[in-house]
mmCIF file of the N, C-alpha and C atoms, coordinates in Angstrom:
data_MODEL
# 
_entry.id   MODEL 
# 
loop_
_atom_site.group_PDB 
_atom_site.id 
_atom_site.type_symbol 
_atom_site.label_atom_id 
_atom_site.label_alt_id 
_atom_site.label_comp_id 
_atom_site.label_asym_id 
_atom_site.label_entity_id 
_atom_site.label_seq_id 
_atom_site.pdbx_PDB_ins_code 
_atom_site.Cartn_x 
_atom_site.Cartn_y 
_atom_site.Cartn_z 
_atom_site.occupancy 
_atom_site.B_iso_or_equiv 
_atom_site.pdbx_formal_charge 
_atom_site.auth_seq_id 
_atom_site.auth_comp_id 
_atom_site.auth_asym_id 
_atom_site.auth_atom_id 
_atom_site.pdbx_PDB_model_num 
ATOM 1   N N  . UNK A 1 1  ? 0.842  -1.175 0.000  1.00 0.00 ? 1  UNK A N  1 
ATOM 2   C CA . UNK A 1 1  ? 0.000  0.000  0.000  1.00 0.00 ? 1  UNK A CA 1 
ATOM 3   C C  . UNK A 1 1  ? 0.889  1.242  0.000  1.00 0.00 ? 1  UNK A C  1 
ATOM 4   N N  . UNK A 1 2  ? 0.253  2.213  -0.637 1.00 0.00 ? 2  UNK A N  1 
ATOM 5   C CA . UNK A 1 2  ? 1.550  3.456  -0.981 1.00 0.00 ? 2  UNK A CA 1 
ATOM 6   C C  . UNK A 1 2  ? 1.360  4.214  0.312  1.00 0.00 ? 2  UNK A C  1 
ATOM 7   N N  . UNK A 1 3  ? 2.235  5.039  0.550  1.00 0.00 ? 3  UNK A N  1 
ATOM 8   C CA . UNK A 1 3  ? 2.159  5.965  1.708  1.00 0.00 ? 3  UNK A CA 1 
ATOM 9   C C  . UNK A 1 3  ? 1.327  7.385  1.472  1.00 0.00 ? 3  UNK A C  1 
ATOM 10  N N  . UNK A 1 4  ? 0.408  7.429  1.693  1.00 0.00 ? 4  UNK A N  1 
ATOM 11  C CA . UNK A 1 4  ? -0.202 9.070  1.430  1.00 0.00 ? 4  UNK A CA 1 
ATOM 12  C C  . UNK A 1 4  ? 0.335  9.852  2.704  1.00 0.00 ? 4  UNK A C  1 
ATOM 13  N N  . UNK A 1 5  ? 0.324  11.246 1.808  1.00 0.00 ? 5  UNK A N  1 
ATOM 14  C CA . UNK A 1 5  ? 1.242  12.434 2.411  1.00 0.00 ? 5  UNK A CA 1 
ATOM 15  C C  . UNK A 1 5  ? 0.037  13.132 3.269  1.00 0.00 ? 5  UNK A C  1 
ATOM 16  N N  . UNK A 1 6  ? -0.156 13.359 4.273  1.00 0.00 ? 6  UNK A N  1 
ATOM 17  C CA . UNK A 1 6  ? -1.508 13.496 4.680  1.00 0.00 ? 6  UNK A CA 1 
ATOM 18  C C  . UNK A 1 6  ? -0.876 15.130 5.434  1.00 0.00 ? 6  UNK A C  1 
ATOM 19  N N  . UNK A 1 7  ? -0.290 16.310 4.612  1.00 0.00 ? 7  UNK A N  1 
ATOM 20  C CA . UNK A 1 7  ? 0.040  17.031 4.972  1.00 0.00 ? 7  UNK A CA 1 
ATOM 21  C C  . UNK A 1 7  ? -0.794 18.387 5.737  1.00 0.00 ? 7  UNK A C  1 
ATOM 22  N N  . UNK A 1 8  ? -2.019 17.597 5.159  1.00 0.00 ? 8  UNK A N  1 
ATOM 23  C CA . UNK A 1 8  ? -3.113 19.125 5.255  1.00 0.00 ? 8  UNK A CA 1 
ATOM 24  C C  . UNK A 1 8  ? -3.410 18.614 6.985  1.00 0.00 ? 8  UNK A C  1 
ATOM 25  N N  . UNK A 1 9  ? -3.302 17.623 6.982  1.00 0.00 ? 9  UNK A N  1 
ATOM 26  C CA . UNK A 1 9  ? -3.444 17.307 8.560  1.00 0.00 ? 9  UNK A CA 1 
ATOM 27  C C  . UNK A 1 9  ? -2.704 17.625 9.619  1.00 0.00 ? 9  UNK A C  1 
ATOM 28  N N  . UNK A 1 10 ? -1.270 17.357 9.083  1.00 0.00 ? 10 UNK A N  1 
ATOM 29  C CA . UNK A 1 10 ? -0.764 17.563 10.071 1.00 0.00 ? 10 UNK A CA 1 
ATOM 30  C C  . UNK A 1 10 ? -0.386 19.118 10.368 1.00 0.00 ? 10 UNK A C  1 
ATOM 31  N N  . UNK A 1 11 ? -0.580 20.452 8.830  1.00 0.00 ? 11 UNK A N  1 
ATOM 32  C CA . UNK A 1 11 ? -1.028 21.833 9.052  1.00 0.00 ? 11 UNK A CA 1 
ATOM 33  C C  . UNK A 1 11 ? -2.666 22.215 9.996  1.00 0.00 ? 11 UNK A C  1 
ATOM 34  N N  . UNK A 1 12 ? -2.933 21.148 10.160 1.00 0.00 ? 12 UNK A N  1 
ATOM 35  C CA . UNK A 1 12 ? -4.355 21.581 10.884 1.00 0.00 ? 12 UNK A CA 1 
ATOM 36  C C  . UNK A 1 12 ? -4.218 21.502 12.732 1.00 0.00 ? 12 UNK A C  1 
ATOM 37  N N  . UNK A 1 13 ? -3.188 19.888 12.760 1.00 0.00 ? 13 UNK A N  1 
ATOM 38  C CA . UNK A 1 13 ? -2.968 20.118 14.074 1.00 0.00 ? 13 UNK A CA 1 
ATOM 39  C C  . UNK A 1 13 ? -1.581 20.905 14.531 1.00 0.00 ? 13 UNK A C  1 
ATOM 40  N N  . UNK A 1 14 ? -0.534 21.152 13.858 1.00 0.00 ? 14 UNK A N  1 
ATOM 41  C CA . UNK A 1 14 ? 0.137  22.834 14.471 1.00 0.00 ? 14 UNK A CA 1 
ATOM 42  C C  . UNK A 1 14 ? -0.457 23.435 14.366 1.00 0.00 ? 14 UNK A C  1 
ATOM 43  N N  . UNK A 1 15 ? -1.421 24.294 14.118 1.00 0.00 ? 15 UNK A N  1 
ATOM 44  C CA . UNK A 1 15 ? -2.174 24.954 13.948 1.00 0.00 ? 15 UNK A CA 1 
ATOM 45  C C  . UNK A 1 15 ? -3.073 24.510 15.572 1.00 0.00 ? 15 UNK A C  1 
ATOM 46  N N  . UNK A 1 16 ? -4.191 23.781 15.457 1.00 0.00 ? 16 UNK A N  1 
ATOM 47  C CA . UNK A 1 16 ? -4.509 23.408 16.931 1.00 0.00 ? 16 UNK A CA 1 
ATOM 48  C C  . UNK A 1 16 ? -3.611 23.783 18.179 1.00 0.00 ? 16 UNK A C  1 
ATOM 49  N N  . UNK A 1 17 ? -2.316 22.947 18.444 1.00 0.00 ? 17 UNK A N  1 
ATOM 50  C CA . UNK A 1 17 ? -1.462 23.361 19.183 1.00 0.00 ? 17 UNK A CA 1 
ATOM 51  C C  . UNK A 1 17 ? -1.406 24.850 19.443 1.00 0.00 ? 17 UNK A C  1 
ATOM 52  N N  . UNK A 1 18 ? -1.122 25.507 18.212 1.00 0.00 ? 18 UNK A N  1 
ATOM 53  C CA . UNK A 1 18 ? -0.782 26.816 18.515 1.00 0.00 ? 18 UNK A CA 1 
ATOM 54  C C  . UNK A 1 18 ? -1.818 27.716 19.236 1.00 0.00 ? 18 UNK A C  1 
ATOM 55  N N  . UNK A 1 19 ? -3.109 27.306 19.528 1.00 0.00 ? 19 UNK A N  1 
ATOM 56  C CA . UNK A 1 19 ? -4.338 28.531 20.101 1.00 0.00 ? 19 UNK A CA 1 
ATOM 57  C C  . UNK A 1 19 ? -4.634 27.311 20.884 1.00 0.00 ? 19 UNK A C  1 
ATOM 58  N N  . UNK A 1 20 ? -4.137 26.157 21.159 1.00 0.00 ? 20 UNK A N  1 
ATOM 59  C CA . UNK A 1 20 ? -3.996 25.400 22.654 1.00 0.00 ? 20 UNK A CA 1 
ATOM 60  C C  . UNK A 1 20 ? -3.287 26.108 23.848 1.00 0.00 ? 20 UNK A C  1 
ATOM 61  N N  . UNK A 1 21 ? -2.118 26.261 22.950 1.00 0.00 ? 21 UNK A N  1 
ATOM 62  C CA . UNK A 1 21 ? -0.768 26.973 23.815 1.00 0.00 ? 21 UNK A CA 1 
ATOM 63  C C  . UNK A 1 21 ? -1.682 28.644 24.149 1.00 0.00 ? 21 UNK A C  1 
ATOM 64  N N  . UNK A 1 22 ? -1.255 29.121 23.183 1.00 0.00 ? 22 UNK A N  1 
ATOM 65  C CA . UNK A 1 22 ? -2.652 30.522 23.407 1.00 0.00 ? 22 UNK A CA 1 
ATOM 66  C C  . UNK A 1 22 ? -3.304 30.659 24.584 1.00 0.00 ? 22 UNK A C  1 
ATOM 67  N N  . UNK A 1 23 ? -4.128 29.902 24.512 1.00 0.00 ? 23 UNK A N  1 
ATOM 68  C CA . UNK A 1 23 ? -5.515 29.699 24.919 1.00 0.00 ? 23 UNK A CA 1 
ATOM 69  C C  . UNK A 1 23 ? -4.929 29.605 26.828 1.00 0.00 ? 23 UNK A C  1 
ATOM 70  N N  . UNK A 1 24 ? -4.367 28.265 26.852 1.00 0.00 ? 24 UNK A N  1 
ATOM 71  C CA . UNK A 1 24 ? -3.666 28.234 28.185 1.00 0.00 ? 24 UNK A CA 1 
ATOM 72  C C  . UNK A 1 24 ? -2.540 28.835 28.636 1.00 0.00 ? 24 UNK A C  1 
ATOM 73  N N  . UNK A 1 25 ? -1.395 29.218 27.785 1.00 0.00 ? 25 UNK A N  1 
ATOM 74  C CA . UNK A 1 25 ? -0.440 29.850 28.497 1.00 0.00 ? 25 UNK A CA 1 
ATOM 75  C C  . UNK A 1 25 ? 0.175  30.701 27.648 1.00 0.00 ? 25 UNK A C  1 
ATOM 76  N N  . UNK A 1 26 ? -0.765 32.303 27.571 1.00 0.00 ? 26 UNK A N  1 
ATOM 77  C CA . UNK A 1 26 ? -0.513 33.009 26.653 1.00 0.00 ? 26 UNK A CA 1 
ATOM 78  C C  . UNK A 1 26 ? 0.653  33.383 26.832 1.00 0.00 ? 26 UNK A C  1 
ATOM 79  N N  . UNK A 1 27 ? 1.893  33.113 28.245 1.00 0.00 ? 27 UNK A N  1 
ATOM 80  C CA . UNK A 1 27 ? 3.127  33.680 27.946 1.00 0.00 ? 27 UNK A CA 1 
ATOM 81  C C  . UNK A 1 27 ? 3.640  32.930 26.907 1.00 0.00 ? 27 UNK A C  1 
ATOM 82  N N  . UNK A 1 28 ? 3.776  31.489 26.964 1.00 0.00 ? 28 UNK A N  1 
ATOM 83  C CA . UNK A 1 28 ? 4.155  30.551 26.399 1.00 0.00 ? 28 UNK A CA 1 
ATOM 84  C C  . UNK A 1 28 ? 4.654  30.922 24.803 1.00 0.00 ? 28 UNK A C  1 
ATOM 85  N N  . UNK A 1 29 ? 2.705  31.170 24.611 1.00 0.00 ? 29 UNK A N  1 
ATOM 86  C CA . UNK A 1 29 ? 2.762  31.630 23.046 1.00 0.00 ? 29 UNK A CA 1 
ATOM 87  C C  . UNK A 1 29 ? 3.428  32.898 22.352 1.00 0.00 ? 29 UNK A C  1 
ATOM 88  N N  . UNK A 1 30 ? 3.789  34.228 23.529 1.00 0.00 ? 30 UNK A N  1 
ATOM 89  C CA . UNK A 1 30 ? 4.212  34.784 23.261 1.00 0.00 ? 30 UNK A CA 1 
ATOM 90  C C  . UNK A 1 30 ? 5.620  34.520 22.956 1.00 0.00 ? 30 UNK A C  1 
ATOM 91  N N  . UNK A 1 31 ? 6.420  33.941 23.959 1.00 0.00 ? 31 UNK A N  1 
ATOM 92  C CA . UNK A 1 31 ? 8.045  33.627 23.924 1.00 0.00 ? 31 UNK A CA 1 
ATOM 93  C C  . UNK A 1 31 ? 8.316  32.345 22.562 1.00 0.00 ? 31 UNK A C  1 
ATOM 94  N N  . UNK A 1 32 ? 7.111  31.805 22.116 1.00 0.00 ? 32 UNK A N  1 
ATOM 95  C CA . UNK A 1 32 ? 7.453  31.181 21.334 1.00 0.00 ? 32 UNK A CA 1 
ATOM 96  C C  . UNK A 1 32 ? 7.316  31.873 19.781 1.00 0.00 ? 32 UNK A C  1 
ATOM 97  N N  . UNK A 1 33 ? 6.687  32.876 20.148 1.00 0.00 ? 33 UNK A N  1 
ATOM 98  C CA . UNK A 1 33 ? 6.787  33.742 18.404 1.00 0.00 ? 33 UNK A CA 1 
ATOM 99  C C  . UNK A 1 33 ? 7.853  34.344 18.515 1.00 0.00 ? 33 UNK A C  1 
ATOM 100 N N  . UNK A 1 34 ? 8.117  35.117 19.938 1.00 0.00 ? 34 UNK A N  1 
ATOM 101 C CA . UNK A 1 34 ? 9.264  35.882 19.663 1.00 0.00 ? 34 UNK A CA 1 
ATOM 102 C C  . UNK A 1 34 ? 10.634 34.958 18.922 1.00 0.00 ? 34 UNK A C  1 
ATOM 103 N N  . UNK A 1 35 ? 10.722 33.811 19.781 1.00 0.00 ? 35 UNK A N  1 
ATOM 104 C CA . UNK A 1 35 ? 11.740 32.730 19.484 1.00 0.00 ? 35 UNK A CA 1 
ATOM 105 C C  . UNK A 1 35 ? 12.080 32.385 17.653 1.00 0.00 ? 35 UNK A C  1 
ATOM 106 N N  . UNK A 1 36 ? 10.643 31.740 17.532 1.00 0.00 ? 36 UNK A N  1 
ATOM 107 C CA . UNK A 1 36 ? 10.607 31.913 15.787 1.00 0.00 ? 36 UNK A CA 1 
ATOM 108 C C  . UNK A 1 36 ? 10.889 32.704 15.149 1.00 0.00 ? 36 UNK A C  1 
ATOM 109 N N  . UNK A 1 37 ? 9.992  34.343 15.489 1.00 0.00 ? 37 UNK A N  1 
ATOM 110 C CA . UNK A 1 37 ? 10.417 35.376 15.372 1.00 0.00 ? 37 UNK A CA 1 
ATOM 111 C C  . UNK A 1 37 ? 11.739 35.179 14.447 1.00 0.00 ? 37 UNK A C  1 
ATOM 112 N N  . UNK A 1 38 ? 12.639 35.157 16.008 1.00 0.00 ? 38 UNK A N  1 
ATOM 113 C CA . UNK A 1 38 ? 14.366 35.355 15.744 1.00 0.00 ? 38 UNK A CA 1 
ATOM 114 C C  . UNK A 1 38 ? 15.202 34.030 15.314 1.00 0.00 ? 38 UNK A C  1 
ATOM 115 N N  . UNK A 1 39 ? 14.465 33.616 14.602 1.00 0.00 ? 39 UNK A N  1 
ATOM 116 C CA . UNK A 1 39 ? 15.226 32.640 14.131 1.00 0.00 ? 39 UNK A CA 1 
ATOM 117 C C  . UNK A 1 39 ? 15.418 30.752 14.366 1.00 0.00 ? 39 UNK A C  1 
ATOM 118 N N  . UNK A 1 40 ? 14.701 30.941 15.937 1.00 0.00 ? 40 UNK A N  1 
ATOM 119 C CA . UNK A 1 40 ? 14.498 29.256 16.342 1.00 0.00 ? 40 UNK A CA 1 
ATOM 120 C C  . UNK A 1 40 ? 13.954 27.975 15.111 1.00 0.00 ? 40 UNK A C  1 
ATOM 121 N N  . UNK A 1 41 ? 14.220 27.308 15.054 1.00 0.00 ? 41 UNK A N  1 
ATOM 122 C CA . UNK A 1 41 ? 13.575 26.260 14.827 1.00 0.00 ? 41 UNK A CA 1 
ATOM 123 C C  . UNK A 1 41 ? 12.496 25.284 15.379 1.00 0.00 ? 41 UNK A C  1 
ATOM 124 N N  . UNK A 1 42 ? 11.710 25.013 15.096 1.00 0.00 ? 42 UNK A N  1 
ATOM 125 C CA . UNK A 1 42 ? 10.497 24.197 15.856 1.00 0.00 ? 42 UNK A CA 1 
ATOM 126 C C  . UNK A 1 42 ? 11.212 22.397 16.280 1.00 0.00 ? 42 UNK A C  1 
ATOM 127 N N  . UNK A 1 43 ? 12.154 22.464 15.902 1.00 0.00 ? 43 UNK A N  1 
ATOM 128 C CA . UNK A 1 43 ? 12.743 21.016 16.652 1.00 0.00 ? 43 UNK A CA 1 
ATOM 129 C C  . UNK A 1 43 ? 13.655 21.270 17.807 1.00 0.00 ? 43 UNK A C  1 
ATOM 130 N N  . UNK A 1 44 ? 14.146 22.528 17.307 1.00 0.00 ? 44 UNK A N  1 
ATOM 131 C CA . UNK A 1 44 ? 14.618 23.379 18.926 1.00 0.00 ? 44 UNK A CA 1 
ATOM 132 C C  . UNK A 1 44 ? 13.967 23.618 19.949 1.00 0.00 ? 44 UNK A C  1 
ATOM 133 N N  . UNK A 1 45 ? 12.830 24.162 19.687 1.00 0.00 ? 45 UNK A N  1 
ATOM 134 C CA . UNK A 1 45 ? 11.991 24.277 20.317 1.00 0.00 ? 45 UNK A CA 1 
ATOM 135 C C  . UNK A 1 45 ? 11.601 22.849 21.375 1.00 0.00 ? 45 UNK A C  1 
ATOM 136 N N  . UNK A 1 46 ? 11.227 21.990 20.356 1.00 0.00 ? 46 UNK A N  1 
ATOM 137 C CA . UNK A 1 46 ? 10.859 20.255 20.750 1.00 0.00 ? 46 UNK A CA 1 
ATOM 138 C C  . UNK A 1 46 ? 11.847 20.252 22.366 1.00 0.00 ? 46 UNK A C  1 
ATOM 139 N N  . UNK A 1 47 ? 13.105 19.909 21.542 1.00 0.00 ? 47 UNK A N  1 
ATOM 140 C CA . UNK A 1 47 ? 14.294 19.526 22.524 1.00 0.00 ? 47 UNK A CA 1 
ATOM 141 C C  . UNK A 1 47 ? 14.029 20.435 24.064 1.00 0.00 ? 47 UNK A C  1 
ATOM 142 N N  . UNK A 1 48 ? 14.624 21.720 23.719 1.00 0.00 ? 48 UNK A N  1 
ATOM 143 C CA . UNK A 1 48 ? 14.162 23.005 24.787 1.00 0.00 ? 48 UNK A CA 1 
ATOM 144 C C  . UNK A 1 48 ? 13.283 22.561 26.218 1.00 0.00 ? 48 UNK A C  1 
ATOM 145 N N  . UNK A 1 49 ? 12.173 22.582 25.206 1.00 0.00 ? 49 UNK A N  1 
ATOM 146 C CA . UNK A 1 49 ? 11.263 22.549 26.880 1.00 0.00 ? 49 UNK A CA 1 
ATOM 147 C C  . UNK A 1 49 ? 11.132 21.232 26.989 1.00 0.00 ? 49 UNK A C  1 
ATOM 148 N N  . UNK A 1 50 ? 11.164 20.070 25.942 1.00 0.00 ? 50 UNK A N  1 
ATOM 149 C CA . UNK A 1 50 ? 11.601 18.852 27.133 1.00 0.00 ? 50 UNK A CA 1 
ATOM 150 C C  . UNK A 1 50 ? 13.213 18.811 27.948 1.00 0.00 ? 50 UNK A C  1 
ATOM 151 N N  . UNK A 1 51 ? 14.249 19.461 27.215 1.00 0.00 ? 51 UNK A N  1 
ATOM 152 C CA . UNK A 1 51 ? 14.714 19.734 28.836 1.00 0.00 ? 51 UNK A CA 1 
ATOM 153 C C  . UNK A 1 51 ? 14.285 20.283 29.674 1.00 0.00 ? 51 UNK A C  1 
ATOM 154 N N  . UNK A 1 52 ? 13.674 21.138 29.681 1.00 0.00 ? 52 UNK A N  1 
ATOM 155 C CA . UNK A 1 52 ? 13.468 22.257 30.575 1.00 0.00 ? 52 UNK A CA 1 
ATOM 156 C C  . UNK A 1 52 ? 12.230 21.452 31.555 1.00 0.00 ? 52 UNK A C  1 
ATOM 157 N N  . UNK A 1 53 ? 11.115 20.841 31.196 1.00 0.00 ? 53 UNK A N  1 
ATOM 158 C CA . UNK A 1 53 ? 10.422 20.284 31.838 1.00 0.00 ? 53 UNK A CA 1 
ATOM 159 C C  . UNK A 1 53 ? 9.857  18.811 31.622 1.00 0.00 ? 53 UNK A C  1 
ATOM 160 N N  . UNK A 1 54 ? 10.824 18.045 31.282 1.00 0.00 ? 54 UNK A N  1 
ATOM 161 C CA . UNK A 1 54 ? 10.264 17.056 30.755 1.00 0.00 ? 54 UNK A CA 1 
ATOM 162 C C  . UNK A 1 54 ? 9.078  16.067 30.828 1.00 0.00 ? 54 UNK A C  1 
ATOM 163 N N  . UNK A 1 55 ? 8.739  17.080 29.962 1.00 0.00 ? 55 UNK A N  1 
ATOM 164 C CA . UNK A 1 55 ? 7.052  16.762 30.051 1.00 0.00 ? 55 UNK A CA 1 
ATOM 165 C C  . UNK A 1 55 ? 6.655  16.827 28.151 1.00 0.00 ? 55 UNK A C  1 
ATOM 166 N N  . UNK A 1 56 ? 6.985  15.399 27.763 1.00 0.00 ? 56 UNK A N  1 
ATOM 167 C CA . UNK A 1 56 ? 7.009  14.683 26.204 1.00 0.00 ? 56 UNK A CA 1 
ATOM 168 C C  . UNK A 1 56 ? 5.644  15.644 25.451 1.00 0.00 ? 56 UNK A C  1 
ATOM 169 N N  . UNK A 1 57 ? 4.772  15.887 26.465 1.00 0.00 ? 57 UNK A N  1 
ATOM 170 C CA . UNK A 1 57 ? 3.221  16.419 25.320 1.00 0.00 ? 57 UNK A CA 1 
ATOM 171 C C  . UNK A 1 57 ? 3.580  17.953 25.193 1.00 0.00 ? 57 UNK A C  1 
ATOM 172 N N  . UNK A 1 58 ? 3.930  18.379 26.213 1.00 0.00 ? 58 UNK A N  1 
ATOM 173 C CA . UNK A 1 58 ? 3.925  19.780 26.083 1.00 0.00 ? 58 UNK A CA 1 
ATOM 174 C C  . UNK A 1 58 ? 4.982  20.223 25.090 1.00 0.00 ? 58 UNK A C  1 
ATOM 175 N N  . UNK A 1 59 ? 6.116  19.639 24.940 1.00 0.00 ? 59 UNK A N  1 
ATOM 176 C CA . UNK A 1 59 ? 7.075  19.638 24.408 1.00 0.00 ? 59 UNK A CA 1 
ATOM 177 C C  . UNK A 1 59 ? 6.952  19.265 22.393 1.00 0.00 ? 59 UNK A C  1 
ATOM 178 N N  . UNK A 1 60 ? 6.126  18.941 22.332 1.00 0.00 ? 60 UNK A N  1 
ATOM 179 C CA . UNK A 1 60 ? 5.534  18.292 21.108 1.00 0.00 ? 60 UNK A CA 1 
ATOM 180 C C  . UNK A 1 60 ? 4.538  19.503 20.535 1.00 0.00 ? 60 UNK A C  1 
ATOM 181 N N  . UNK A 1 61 ? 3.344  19.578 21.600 1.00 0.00 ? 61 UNK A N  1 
ATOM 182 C CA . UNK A 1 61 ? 2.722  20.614 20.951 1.00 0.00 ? 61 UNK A CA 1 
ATOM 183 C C  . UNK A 1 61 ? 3.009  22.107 20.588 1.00 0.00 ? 61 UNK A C  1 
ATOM 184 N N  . UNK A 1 62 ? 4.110  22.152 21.485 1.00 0.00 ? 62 UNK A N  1 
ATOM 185 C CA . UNK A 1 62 ? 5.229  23.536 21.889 1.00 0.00 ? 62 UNK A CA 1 
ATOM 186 C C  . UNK A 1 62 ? 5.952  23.155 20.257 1.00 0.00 ? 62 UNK A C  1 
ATOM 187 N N  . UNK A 1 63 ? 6.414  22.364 19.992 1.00 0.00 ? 63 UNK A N  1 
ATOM 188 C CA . UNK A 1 63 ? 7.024  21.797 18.355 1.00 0.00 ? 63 UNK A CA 1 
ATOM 189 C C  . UNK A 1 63 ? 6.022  22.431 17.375 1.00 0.00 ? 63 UNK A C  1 
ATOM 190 N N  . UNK A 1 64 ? 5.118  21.779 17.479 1.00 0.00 ? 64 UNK A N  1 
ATOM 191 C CA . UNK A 1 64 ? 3.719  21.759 16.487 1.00 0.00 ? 64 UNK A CA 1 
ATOM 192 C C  . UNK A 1 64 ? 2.739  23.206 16.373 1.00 0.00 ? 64 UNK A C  1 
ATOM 193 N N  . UNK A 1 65 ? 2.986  24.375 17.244 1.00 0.00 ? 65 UNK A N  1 
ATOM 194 C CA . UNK A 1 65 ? 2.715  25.371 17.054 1.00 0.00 ? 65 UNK A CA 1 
ATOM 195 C C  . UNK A 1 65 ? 4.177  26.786 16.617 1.00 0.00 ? 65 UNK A C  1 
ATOM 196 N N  . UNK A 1 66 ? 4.903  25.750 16.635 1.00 0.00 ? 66 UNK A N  1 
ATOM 197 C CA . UNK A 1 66 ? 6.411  26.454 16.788 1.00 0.00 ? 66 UNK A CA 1 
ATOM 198 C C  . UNK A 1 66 ? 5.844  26.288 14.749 1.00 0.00 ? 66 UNK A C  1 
ATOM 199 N N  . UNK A 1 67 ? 6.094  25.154 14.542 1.00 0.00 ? 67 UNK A N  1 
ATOM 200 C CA . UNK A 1 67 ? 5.816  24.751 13.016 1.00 0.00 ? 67 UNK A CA 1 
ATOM 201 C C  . UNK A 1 67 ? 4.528  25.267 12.709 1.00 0.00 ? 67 UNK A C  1 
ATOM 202 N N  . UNK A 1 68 ? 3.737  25.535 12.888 1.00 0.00 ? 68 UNK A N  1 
ATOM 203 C CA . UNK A 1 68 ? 2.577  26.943 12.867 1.00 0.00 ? 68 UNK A CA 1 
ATOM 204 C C  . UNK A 1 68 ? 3.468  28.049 12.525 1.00 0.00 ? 68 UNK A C  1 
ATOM 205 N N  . UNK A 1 69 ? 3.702  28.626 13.350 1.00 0.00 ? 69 UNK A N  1 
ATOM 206 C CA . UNK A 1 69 ? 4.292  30.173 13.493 1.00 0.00 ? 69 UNK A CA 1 
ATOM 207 C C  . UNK A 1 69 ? 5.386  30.147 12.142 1.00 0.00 ? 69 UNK A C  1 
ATOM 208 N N  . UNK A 1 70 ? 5.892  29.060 11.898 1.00 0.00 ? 70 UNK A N  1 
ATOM 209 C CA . UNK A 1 70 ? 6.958  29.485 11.214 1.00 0.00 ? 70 UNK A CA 1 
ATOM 210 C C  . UNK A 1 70 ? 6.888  29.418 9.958  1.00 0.00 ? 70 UNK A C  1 
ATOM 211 N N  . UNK A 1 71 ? 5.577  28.869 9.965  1.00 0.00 ? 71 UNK A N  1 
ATOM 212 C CA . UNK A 1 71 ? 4.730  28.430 8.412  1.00 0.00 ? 71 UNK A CA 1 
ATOM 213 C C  . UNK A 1 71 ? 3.773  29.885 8.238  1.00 0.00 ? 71 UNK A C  1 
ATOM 214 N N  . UNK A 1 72 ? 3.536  30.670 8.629  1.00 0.00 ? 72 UNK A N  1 
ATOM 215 C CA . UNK A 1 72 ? 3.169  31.669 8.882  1.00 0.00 ? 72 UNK A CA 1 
ATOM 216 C C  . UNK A 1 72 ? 4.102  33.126 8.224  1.00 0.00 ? 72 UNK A C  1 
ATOM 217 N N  . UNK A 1 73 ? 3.404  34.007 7.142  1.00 0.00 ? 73 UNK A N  1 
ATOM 218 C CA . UNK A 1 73 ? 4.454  35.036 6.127  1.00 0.00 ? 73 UNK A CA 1 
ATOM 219 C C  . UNK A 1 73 ? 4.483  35.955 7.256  1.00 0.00 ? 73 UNK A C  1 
ATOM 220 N N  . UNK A 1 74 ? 5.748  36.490 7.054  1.00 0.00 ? 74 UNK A N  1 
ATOM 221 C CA . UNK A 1 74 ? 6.383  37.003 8.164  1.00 0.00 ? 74 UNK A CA 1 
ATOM 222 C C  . UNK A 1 74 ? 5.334  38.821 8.104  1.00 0.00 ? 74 UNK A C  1 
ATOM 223 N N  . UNK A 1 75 ? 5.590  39.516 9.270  1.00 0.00 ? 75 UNK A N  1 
ATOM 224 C CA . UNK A 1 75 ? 4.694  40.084 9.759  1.00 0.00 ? 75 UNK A CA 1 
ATOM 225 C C  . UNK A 1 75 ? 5.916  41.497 10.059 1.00 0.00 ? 75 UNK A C  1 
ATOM 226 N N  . UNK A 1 76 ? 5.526  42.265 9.211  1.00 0.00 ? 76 UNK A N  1 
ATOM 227 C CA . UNK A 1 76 ? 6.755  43.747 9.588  1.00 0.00 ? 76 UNK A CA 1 
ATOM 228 C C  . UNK A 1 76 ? 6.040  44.911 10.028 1.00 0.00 ? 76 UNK A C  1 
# 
């Protein structure tokens, strides 16, 4: 069976993540645009706050709205 690219999905849930994060910890979301903002990467991101709190979900969806933001035309 071939592999389908099921990309629109996985733009729907960074997207989710990102007004999850929002929603509950609007600092969160802020330090994470600024981060993108300046250059971070969303697998940096990943790594980051599972050091920082290793806590695997938060750390994922913190990824998955990071990949939101950065999929996102930049804003001057």
């Amino acid at each position: 069976m071939k592999t389908k690219d099921l990309t629109a999905i996985g733009s729907a849930l960074d997207e989710i993540s990102w007004y999850w994060i929002g929603d509950n910890y609007p600092r969160l979301a802020d330090a994470l645009r600024h981060e993108i903002d300046h250059g971070a990467q969303p697998e940096q991101v990943r790594r980051y706050v599972m050091q920082q709190t290793q806590r695997a979900e938060l750390a994922l969806r913190c990824e998955q709205a990071a990949r939101f933001l950065a999929a996102q035309p930049a804003i001057d």
